[in-house]
C-alpha positions, 0 to 999 in steps of 0.5 A: 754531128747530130742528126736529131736536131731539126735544122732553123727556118730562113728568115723571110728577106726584106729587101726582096718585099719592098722591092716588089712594092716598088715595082708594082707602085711603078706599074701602076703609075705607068698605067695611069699615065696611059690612061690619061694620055689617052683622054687628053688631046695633045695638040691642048699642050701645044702654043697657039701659032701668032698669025699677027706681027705687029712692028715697034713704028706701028705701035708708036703710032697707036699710042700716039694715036691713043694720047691724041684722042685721051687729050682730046677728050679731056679738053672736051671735058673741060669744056663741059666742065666750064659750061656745068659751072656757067649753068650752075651759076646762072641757075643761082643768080636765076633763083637769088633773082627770083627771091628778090622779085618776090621780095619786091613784089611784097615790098609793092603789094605793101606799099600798094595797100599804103598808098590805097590807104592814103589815096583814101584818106587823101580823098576824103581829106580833099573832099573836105577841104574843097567844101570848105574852101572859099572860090579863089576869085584872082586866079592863077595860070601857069603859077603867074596869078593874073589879079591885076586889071593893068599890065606893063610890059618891059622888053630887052631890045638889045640885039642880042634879043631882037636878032635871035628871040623876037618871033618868040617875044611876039609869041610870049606877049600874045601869050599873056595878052590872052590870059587877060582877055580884058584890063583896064590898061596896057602900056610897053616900053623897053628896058631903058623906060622909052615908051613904044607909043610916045603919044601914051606916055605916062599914060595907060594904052586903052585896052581895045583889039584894035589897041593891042593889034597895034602893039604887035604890029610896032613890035615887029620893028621897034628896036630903041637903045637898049643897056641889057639891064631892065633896072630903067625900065621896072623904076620908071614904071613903078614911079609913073604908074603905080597908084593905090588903087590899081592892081598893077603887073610888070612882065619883063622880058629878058635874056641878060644883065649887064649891070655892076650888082645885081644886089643894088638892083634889088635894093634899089627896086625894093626901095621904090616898090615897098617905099609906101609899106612892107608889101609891094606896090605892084608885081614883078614877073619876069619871062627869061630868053635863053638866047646865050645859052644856045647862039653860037657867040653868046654869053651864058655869064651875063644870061646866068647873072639875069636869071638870078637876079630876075629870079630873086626880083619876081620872088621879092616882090609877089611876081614869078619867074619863068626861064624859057628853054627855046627861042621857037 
């Protein structure tokens, strides 16, 4: 054994280092948990006690309540919903409304400023020709003209004209009677050609006041036969009557024609009025009683056929129609 050599050191032991790091990473923690329970309240960890307890019935119940009120609200929204439709499209027909009144109103301020115009051109043109036209001496009233110095009356006394028209027959001929305030003769029959005044026959009633009284007053009662056709009555007044130096007006009263053809009548007629020339010999007015159009029981077939054939008789022979639209 030697005694000169020094004996080697111990190696220092690892295991003993790293155990002593453990300890004092572990003291450590420790002592950080200790702090921080200090600064925390415990009761912060612990579950809020639930002091509600709600049941399964109640909850259906709320949302039975809930889709109540969801449905509700949406009906009320498509309520709304209709009434902002209604709104938007009242508005839009309120300004195409609009657009077109104030088209209109151009439309009419135009014309307005034409018939202006017109209404000034009309003036002076009517000035012009009122300076130039000559008096129309023969008159005309009610578009019947009353140039003719002798009337004759031909009246319809068929019942149907005397049980329903006569007041407003009596009313028609004092009618006429008044435009002629003075002729150089009258004369009445009826539709067959029979004279009111046989003592007048062929003859003209002298035109007096106390000659047409008189003729009123037979009126009121005179009712001789009567065929409802005036065809007699206008013949036998042109052949006695007419002479080509009297201004001569038939006025026939009547409410209808009974006859076969109104196109013979009118032959027939222009044949006797037009048989000394083209023009005729006298006029033919004709005043229409609408007494089949309105009593009960009438006739409107043979009224419309006397309006036709009056209407075209007048026509033809320098006269007027006039078709009455009441019996008062």
């Amino acid at each position: 054994m030697s005694y000169g050599k020094r004996k080697e050191k111990r190696g220092i032991n690892e295991i003993s280092i790293s155990f002593l790091d453990v300890i004092s990473c572990g003291f450590g923690a420790i002592v950080l948990l200790l702090l921080i329970a200090k600064t925390v309240d415990p009761s912060a960890f612990q579950a809020e006690p639930n002091h509600t307890t709600v049941t399964i019935p109640e909850m259906q119940q709320k949302l039975f309540k809930i889709r109540g009120e969801t449905n509700v609200l949406n009906i009320s929204f498509k309520s709304k919903e209709k009434q902002l439709f209604s709104a938007r499209r009242y508005i839009a027909n309120l300004r195409e409304e609009l657009a077109e009144a104030e088209q209109r109103k151009e439309t009419i301020g135009s014309e307005r400023n034409k018939l202006l115009l017109a209404q000034q051109n009309l003036t002076e043109e009517m000035k012009r020709l009122l300076k130039n036209q000559k008096k129309n001496i023969n008159g005309i009233i009610g578009g019947i003209p009353i140039d003719s110095e002798y009337i004759v009356f031909i009246v319809d006394t068929s019942g149907s004209m005397f049980n329903f028209a006569w007041p407003k027959v009596r009313k028609e001929m004092v009618n006429i009677l008044n435009i002629y305030p003075q002729v150089k003769g009258i004369q009445v029959m009826n539709d067959m050609g029979d004279y009111m005044f046989s003592s007048f026959s062929r003859k003209w009633i002298p035109d007096t006041p106390a000659r047409r009284k008189a003729i009123l007053s037979r009126l009121a009662n005179w009712t001789p036969f009567s065929n409802s056709s005036p065809v007699e009555g206008i013949q036998t007044a042109i052949q006695q009557f007419y002479a080509s130096n009297k201004k001569i007006s038939l006025y026939v009263f009547g409410d209808d024609f009974t006859g076969s053809s109104i196109s013979k009548v009118l032959k027939a007629t222009d044949k006797i009025n037009r048989k000394k020339g083209p023009n005729p010999l006298v006029r033919i007015h004709t005043i229409g009683f609408p007494v089949h159009f309105l009593v009960e029981g009438g006739n409107p077939q043979t009224a419309t056929r006397f309006s036709a054939l009056m209407r075209e008789l007048s026509l033809q022979n320098n006269g007027t129609f006039v078709g009455l639209t009441g019996l008062k």
